[in-house]
N, C-alpha and C positions, 0 to 999 in steps of 0.2 A: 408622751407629754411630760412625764416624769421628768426625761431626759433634760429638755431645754431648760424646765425650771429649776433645775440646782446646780446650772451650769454646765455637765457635760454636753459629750458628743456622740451624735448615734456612729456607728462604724459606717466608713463608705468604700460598697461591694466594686470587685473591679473585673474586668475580664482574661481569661488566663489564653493559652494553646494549652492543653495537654496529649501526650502521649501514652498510649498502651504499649505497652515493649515485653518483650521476652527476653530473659535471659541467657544468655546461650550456655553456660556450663549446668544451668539447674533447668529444670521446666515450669518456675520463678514467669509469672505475668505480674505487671505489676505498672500503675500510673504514676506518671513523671509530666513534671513541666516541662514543654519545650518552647524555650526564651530564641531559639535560633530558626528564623523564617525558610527557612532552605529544606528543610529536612520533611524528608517525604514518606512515605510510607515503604517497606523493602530496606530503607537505609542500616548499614550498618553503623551504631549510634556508640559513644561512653558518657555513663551517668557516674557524674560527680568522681568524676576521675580514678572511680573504681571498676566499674562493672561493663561491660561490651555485651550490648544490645540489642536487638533487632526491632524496630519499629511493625506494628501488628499495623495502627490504625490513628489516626490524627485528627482531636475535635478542636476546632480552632472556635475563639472567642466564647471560653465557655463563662458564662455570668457564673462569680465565686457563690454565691447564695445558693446556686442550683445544683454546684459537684456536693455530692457525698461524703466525702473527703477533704477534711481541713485543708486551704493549701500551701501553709506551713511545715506541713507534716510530707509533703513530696519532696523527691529528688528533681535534682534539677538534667538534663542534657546538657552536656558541654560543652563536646564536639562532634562531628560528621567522620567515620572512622571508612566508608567506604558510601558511594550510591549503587544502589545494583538497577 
C-alpha cells in the first residue's frame, strides 16, 4: 500500500524459458535464458557468443518471482550451433 500512495510502482513479474546447459570445455552447469523457441534438449547451443553448450534440460514459462536466480543476472542463448 505504501507503494501507490507515494506514487510509485510495484515491479511487474514476467515469464522466462530457461535453460540448464553444460559447458563443454569445463564441467560448468549453469542457467541461461533461452529467448529462441526451437532449441531442444540435446542441442548443441552458444551463450552470449562466447561459450558452446549442451542443453541438459528446458523449463519453459518459468514465473520470474519463482526462479532463484535474478534474471538479469543470466546469460542469454544465441544460437542453435548443431540439433542431435
Amino acid at each position: 500500500m505504501i507503494h501507490s500512495t507515494a506514487g510509485g510502482k510495484l515491479k511487474e513479474y514476467s515469464y522466462y524459458d530457461i535453460a540448464k546447459v553444460k559447458y563443454l570445455d569445463t564441467e560448468q552447469v549453469a542457467f541461461v535464458l533461452c529467448p529462441i523457441k526451437e532449441v531442444k534438449e540435446n542441442n548443441l547451443v552458444e551463450v552470449e557468443n562466447e561459450f558452446k553448450a549442451k542443453v541438459l534440460r528446458i523449463d519453459r514459462n518459468v514465473y520470474e518471482q519463482n526462479f532463484p536466480i535474478k534474471i538479469n543476472r543470466l546469460k542469454k542463448i544465441t544460437k542453435i550451433l548443431s540439433e542431435n
